[in-house]
C-alpha positions as a printed Julia matrix, in Angstrom:
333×3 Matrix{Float64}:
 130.11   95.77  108.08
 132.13   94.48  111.49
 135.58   96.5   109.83
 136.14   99.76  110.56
 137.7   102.73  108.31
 141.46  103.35  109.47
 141.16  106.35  112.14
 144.59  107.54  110.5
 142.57  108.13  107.27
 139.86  109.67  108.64
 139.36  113.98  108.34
 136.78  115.93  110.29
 134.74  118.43  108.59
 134.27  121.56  110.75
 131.74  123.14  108.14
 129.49  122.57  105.37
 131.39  122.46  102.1
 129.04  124.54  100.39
 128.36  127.82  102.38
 131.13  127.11  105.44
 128.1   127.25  107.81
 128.84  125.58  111.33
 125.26  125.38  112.16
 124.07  121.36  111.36
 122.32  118.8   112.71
 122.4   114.91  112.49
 120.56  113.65  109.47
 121.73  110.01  108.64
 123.23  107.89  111.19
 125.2   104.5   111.38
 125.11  104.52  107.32
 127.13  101.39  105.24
 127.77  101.14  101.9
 124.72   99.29  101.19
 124.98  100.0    97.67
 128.25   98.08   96.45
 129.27   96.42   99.88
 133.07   97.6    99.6
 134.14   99.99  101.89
 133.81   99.03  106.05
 132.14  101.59  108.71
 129.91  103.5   109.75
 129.2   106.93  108.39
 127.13  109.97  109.72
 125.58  112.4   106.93
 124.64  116.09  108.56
 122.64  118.63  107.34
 123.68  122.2   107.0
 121.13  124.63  108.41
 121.92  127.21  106.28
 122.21  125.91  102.58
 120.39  122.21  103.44
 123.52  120.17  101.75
 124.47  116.85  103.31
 127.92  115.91  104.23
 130.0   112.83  105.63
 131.73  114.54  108.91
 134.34  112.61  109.67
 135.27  111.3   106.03
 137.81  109.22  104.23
 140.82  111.92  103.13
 142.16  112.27   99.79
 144.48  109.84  100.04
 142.36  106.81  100.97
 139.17  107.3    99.3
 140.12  105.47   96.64
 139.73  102.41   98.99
 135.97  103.12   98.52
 135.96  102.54   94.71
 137.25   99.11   94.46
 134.81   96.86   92.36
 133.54  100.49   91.14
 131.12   99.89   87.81
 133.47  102.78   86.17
 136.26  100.25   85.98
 134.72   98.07   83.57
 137.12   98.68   80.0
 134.45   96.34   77.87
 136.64   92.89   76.87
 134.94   90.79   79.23
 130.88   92.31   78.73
 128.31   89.28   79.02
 126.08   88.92   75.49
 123.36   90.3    77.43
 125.31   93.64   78.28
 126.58   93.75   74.74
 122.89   93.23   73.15
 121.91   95.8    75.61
 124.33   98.26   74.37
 123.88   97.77   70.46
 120.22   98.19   70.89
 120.54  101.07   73.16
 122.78  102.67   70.2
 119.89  101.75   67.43
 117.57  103.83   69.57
 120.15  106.33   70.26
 120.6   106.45   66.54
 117.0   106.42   65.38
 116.2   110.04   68.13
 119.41  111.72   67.08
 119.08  110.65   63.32
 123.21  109.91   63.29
 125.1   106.88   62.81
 125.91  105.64   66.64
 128.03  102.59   66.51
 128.06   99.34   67.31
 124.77   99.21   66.86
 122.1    96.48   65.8
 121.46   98.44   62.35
 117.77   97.04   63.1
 114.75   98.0    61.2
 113.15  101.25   61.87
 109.27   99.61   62.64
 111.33   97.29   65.34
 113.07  100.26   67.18
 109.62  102.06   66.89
 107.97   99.18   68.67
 110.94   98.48   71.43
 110.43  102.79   72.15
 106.81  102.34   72.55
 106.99   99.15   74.28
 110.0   100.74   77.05
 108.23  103.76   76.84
 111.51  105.8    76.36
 110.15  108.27   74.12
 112.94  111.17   75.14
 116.7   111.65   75.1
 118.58  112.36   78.68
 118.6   115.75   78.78
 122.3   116.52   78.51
 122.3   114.22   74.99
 119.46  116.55   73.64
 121.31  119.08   74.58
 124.39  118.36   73.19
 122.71  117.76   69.82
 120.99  121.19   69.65
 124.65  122.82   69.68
 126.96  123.02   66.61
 130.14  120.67   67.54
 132.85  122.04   69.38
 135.32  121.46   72.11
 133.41  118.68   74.7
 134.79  117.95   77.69
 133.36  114.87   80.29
 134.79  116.21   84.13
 134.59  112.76   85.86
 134.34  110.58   82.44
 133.89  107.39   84.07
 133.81  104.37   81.73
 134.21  106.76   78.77
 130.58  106.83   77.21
 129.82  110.06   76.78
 133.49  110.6    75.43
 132.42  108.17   72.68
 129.13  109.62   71.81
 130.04  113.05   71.82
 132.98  112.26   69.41
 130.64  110.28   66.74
 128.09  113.78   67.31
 131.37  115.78   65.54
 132.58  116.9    68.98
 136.57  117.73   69.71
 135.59  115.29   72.92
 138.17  114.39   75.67
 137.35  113.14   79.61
 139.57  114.1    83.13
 138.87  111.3    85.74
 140.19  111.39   89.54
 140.15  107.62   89.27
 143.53  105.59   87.26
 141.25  102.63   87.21
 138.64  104.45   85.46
 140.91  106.07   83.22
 142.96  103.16   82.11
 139.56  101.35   81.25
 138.69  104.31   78.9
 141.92  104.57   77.3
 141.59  101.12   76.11
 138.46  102.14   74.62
 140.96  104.55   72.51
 139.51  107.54   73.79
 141.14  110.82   75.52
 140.96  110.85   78.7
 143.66  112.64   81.63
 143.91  111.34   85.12
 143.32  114.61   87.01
 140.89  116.72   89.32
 140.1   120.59   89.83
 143.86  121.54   89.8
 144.07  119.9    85.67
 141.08  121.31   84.96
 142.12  124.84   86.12
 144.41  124.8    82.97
 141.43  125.03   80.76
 140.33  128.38   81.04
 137.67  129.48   78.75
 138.24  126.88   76.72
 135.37  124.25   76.28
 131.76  125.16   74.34
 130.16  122.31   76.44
 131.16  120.71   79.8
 129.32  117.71   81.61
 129.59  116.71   84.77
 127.05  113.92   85.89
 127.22  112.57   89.22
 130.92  113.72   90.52
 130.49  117.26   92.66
 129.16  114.53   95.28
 132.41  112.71   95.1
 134.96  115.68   95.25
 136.59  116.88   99.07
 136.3   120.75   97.85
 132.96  121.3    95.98
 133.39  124.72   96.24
 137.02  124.78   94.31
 135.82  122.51   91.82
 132.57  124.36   90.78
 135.15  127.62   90.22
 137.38  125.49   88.22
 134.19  124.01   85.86
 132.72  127.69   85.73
 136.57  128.81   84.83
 136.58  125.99   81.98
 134.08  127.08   79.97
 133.5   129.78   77.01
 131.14  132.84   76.9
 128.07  131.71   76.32
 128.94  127.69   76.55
 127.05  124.91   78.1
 127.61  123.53   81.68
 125.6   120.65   82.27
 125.0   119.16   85.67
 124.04  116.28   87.49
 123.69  115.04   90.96
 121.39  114.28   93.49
 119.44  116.74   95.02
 119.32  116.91   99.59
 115.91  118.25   99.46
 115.46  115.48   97.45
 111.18  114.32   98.64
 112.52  110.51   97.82
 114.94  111.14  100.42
 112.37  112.1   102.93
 110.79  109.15  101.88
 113.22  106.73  102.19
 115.5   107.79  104.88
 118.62  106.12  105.4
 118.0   103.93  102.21
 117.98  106.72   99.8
 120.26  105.25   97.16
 121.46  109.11   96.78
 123.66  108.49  100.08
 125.73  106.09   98.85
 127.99  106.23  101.7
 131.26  106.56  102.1
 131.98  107.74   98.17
 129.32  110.8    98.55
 131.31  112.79  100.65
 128.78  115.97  100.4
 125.31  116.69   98.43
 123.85  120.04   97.71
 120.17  121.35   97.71
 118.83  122.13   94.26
 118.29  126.01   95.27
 121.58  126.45   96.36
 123.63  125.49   93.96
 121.33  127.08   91.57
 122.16  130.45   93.37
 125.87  129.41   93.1
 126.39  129.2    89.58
 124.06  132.13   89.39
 126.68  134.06   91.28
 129.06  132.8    88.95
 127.55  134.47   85.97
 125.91  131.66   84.7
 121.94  131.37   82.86
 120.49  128.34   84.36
 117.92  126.09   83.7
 116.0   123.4    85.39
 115.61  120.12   83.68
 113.51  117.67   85.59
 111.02  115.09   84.48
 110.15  114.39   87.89
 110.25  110.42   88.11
 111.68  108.41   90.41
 115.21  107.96   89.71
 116.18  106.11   92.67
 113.01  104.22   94.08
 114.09  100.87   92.39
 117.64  101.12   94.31
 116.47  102.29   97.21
 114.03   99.56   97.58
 116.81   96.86   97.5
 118.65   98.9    99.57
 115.98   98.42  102.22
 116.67   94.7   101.4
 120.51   95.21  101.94
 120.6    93.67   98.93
 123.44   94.19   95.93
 121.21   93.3    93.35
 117.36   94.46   92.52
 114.9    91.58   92.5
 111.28   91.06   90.7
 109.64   92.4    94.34
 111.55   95.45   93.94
 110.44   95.71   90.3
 107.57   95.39   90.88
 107.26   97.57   94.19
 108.52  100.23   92.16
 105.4   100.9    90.45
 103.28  101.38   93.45
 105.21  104.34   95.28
 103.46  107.77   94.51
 105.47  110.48   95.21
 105.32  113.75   92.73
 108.85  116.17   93.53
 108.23  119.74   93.03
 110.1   121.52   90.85
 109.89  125.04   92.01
 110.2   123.7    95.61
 113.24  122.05   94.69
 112.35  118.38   95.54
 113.25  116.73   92.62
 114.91  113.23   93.06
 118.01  114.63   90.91
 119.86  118.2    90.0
 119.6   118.13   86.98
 120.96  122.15   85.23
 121.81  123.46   82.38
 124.28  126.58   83.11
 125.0   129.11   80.08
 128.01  131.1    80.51
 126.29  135.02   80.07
């Protein structure tokens, strides 16, 4: 992009926002937001030396990074879905149904042999983890930090959950309250309010969005009852897809992740924080398809890239902590 990010808006970041370590080196350089094509200039990514996290030094500050989320797929509130996104979505809910065995609505209500056949034929055989794990716990207070576009709202509340979302973003939030959901506009400083309060907290994909990861993590931890669930989900530094790809990793996504943790570290953090966790990782590759159109600098994925996909052999490591995404579930001990 030819624009620049306002100087005036800019912060520099003396240390890495996990451990405070001043030891780094350069590890992306010249980065765009090649992934939505919104926000102008160039961005550097270093490496902590210490912990291995990523982080944007200098950065957009709290009051303009919401500059980066304009067009953001969050924003979406439903009334004007294409047919195809609507089919998508009531035959996503029929298989949704069919592996939880509960009513999830709208849905196709198609016959069982046909939902069979599409599951064999996608070869989605298994529930994201935090679903599964959400339906081996009895129904109690559910909380979505960084609800988005309100899904997981809506599907833990027809699981029996008390279910209710905080979001940074108004957009975001007005978009799910037209969905006639509960959701706050709020960060660390609402949540904080919460104390021991929620049997199962998710947060998927937002500790790489937040200026104080550190702050935040304290507040989720803070948020949630002896012996409750804290699911998590982000992507992973030591990620071997980012080795692979380089700048193109589509876990960058420049300027909007602001820093990204290694999988061992913030293991060890919520550790600290007297927390049981567990590794869930499947090991695929969560990002090659993006990453290839990245390469492309292109905003949309094409048949190539499809296709492409199939042919990269690269098998992350679980107990070396290479997996494409963190993916943890914390129990409160």
């Amino acid at each position: 992009m030819k624009n620049k990010w306002h100087e005036s808006k800019l912060e520099s970041v003396d240390c890495c926002p996990y451990c405070s370590c001043d030891q780094r080196e350069i590890a992306h350089e010249d980065v765009e937001d090649w992934s939505f094509g919104v926000a102008p200039g160039l961005w550097t990514y270093y490496k902590c030396k210490y912990c291995d996290s990523l982080f944007l030094d200098p950065r957009p500050d709290k009051s303009s990074i919401g500059e980066a989320y304009s067009h953001y797929y969050t924003h979406s509130d439903g009334t004007n879905e294409s047919f195809i996104n609507s089919t998508r979505l009531l035959i996503k809910n029929d298989w949704l149904s069919y592996l939880l065995k509960k009513n999830v609505l709208p849905r196709l209500n198609a016959p069982k042999s046909l939902i069979k056949l599409l599951i064999l034929l996608s070869g989605k055989k298994k529930l994201p983890f935090w679903i599964s794990q959400l339906n081996l716990n009895s129904p109690g207070r559910f909380l979505d930090m960084g609800s988005g576009s309100g899904g997981a709202i809506l599907l833990a509340k027809q699981l029996g959950w008390e279910s209710i979302g905080i979001d940074f973003d108004p957009l975001a939030v007005e978009a799910t309250r037209k969905k006639g959901l509960t959701v706050f506009l709020g960060n660390e400083e609402l949540l904080s309010s919460y104390s021991n309060y929620f049997d199962y907290v998710l947060c998927s994909h937002v500790l790489e969005h937040v200026h104080n990861p550190r702050e935040f993590i304290n507040s989720l931890c803070n948020s949630v009852k002896v012996d409750g669930i804290l699911v998590i989900t982000l992507p992973n530094s030591t990620s071997a897809f980012r080795k692979y790809f380089g700048d193109d990793w589509r876990g960058l996504e420049a300027p909007r992740h602001l820093s990204i943790p290694s999988q061992k570290h913030l293991i060890e953090m919520f550790e600290t924080l007297g927390f049981k966790v567990k590794i869930k990782s499947d090991n695929t590759a969560e990002t090659v398809l993006e990453s290839l159109r990245l390469q492309r600098r292109s905003l949309k994925p094409k048949l190539i890239d499809i296709l492409y996909s199939k042919f990269v052999r690269i098998k992350p490591n679980v107990d070396n902590h290479t997996n494409d995404f963190i993916k943890l579930v914390c129990q409160k001990i």
